[in-house]
N, C-alpha and C positions, 0 to 999 in steps of 0.2 A: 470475440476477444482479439486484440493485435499480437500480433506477432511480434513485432518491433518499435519502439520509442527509442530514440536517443536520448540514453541516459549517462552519467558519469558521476561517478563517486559523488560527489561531493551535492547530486542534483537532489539525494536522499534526504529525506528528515526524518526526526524518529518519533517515533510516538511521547508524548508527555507522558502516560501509562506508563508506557514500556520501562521507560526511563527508572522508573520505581518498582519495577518487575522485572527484573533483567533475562528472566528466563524465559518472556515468553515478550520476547523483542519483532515489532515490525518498524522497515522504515519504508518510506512513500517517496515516490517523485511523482509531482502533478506536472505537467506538461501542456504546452496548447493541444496537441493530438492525442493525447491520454496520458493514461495514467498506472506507473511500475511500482509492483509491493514488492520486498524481499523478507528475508529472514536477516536483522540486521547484527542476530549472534555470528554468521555465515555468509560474508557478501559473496560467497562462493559458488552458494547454492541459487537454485533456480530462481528466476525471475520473473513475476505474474505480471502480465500486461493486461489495461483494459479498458476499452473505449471511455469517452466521456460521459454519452449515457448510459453504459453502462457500471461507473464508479458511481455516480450522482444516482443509481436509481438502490446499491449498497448501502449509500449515507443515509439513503431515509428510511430506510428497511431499522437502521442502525437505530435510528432518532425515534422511531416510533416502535420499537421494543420489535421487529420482529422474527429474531433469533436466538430470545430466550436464554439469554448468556445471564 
């Protein structure tokens, strides 16, 4: 996982989900060197940074069901 991305407010998007769920809000900055989630009820709180390969190997985990959400 990285440690650092330069990010800045406005680098966030928020989930379309979320948008319609307001209570259980994430928002994403994609970046050329990775990629930052937050909690986007709280830009306060902590900020999860994480490699390319390893977002892109979460989006298929996502897409091919394997976290049972």
């Amino acid at each position: 996982m990285l440690s650092r991305i330069r990010v800045r407010d406005r680098d966030f998007k928020i989930s379309s989900w979320s948008k319609n769920n307001p209570k259980t809000c994430v928002a994403v900055a994609i970046k050329p060197n990775g990629v930052a989630v937050r909690n986007s009820n709280d830009s306060t709180k902590n900020t999860v940074f994480f490699t390319n390969d390893e977002w892109s190997a979460f989006v298929k985990g996502v897409k091919n069901n394997e976290f049972g959400v």
